[in-house]
N, C-alpha and C positions, 0 to 999 in steps of 0.2 A: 198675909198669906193664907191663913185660916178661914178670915169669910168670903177669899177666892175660893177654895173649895166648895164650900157649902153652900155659894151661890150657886157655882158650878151643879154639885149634885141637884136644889132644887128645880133649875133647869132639865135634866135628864127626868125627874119626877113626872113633871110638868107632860113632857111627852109622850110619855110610856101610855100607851092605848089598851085595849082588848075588842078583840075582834073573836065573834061567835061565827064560826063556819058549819052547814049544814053538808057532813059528807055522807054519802054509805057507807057502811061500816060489816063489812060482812064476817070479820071472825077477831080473833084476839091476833091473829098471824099480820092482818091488815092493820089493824090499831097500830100495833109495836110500828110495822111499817112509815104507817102516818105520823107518829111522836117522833119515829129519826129522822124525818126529811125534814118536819116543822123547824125542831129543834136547831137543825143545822144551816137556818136562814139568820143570818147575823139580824144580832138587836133580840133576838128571841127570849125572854126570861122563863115563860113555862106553859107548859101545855095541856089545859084540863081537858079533858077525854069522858064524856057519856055516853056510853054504846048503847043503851035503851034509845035516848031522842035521840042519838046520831050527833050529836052536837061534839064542838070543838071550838075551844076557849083559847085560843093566842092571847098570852099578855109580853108585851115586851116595845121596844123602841122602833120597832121593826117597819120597814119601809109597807104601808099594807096592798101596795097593788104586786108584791112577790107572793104573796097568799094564795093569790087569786088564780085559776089558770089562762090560758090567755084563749 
């Protein structure tokens, strides 16, 4: 039963991606914005935010074409 788990988990390992997204970023009112709608895409683990380059770091198991807009 135990290294059913822990296969388990290295699988979920295995998958978890990061995906760098280049948004505009125009104040801290927008940021906050973008971190709760990221966040609340299943599979989501965390979302690094640099408002200087504009950049945004999704790490999570997350399906990646919901990132995306269409």
């Amino acid at each position: 039963m135990k290294s059913q788990i822990g296969e388990k988990r290295k699988n979920e390992l295995a998958d978890e991606t990061t995906v760098v997204l280049k948004i505009r970023l125009h104040c801290d009112g927008c940021i906050q914005n973008i971190r709760k709608l990221i966040l609340k895409i299943k599979g989501v683990d965390s979302v690094n935010i640099e408002a200087a380059k504009e950049l945004v770091a999704v790490t999570g198991t997350m399906d990646v074409k919901e990132l995306a807009p269409n």
